[in-house]
C-alpha positions as CSV (number, residue, x, y, z in Angstrom):
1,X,108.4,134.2,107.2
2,X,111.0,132.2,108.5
3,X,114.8,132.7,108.1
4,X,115.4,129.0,106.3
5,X,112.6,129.9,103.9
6,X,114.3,133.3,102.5
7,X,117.7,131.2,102.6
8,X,118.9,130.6,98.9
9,X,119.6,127.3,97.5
10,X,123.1,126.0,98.1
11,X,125.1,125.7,94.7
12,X,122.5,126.9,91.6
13,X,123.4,130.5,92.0
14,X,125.4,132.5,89.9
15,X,126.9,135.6,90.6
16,X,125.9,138.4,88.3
17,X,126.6,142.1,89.8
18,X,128.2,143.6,92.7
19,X,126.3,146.3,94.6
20,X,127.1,150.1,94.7
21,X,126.5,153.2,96.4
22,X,122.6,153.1,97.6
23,X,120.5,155.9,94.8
24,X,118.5,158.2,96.5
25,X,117.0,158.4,99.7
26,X,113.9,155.6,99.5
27,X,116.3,152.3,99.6
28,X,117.4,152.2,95.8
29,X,120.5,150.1,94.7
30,X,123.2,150.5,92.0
31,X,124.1,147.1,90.8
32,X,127.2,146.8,88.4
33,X,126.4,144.2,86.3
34,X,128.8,141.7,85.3
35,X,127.8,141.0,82.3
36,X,128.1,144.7,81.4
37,X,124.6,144.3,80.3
38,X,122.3,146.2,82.9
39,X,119.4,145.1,81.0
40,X,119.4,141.6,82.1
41,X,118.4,143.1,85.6
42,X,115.2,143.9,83.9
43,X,114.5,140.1,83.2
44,X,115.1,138.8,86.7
45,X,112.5,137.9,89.2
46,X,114.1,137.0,92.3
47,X,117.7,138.2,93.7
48,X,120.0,136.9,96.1
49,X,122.2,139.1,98.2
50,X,125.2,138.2,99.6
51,X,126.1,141.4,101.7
52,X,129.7,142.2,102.4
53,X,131.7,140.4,104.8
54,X,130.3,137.8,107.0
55,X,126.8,138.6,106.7
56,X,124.4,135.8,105.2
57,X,122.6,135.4,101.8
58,X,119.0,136.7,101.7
59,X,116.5,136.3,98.9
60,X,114.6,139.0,97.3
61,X,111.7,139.1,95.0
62,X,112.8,142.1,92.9
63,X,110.5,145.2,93.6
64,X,111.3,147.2,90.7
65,X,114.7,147.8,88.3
66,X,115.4,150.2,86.4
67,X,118.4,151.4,83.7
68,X,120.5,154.2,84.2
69,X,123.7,154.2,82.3
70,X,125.7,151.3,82.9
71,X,124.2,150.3,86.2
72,X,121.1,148.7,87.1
73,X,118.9,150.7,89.8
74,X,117.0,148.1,91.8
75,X,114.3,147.9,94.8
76,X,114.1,145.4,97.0
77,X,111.8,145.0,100.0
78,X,112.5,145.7,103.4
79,X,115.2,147.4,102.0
80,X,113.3,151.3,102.6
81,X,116.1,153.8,103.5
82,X,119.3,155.0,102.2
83,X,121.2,153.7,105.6
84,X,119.4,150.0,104.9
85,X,120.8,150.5,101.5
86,X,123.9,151.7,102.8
87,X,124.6,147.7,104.5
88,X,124.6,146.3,100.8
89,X,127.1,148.3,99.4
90,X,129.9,146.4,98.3
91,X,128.2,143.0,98.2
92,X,127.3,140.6,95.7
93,X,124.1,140.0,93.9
94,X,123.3,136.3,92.4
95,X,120.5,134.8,90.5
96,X,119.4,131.1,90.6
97,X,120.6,129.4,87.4
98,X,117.2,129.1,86.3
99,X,116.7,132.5,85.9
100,X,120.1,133.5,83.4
101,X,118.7,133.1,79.8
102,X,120.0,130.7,77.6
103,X,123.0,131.2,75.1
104,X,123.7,130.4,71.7
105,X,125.8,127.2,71.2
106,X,128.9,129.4,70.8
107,X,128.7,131.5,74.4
108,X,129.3,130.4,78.0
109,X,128.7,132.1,81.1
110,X,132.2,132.1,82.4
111,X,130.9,130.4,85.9
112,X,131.3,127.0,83.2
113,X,134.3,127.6,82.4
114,X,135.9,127.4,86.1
115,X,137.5,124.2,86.4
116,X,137.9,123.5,82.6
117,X,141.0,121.9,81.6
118,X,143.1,124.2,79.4
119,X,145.7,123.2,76.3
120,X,147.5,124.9,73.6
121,X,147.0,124.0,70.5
122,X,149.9,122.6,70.2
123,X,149.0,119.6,73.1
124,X,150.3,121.2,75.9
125,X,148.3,120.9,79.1
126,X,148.2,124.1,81.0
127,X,146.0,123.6,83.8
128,X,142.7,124.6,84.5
129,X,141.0,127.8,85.2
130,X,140.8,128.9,88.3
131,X,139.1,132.2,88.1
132,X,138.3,135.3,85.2
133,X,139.7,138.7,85.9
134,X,137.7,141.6,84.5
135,X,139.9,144.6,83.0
136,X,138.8,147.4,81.3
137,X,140.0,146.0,78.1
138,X,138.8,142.9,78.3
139,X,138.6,139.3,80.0
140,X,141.8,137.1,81.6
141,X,141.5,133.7,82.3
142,X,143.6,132.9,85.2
143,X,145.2,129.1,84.4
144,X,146.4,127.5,87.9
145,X,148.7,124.2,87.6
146,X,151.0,123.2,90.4
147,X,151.6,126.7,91.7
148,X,152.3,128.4,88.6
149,X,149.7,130.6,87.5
150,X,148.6,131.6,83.5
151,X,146.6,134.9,82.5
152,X,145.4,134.3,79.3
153,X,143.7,137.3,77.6
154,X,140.1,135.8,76.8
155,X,140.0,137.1,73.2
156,X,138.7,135.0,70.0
157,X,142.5,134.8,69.0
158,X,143.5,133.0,71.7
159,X,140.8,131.5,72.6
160,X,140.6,128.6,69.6
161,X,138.2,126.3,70.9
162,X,135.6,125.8,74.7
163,X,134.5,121.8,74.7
164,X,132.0,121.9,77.4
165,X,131.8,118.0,76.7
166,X,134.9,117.4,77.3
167,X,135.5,120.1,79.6
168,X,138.1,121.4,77.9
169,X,139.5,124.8,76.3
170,X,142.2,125.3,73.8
171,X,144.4,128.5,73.5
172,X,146.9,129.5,71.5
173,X,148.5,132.5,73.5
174,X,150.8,135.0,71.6
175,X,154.3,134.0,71.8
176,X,156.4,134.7,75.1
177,X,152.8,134.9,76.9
178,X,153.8,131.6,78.4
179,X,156.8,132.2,79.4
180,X,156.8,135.3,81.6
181,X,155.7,133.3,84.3
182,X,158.6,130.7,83.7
């Protein structure tokens, strides 16, 4: 098999966990899954890998996956040994868009919202988001507009309204929220 046939498609992949320690001795991954829902491993045919650092993207049939806690425990092929294993850790695991299941009218996968235009509800224009940062607690949106930068707490109370026709999402952030980064 050729190397350009294993490449993954440029721009239909999705990021969807990020690799742990290797599980055993026979090659065995932990993925984290982003979604916090290690089940949706179970669903997925074919993985791509992005290992850390410089390293290039490889495609993967899936071998086997399994649940185990909060982690997905995957098999990929080639990958045989603990020290194999051992490469990924750290690195990224995406899935070709095709492959995510479909939401209800009311959800996004937050790789949609990047780039949405953000407003209060009052009219103001924020920016637009730039990136999500996972807490324990729960989601920030991270608003960039001329160098000033707004984390939003991604929570049904501030989050009033997603227009993916428009491309646009309206908050209505606690009072001061705003203003700390004034």
């Amino acid at each position: 098999m050729n190397s350009e046939e294993n490449a993954p498609a440029e721009g239909r992949e999705l990021p969807v966990g990020e690799i742990g320690r290797p599980h055993g001795i026979k090659g065995e991954i932990k993925v984290y899954p982003y979604s916090g829902n290690p089940e949706n491993f179970t669903s997925y045919s074919r993985l791509i890998v992005q290992p850390p650092g410089e390293g290039a993207a490889k495609s993967y049939d899936l071998h086997s996956c399994r649940i185990q806690g909060q982690v997905a425990v995957i098999k990929l092929p080639g990958v045989d040994t603990r020290s194999q294993a051992e490469l990924l850790t750290g690195g990224q695991v995406l899935v070709e868009r095709q492959e995510i299941p479909e939401l209800n009218d009311d959800e996004f996968y937050w790789d949609d919202l990047q780039g949405m235009a953000v407003v209060t509800a009052q009219g103001r224009q924020l920016g637009t988001v730039n990136r999500l940062l996972a807490t324990g607690a729960h989601d920030i949106l991270v608003v960039v507009d001329r160098g000033r930068e707004y984390l939003i707490p991604a929570l049904d109370e501030f989050v009033v309204a997603i227009d993916a026709e428009t491309g646009t999402i309206t908050v209505d952030p606690p009072e001061g929220l705003l203003e700390i980064n004034d």
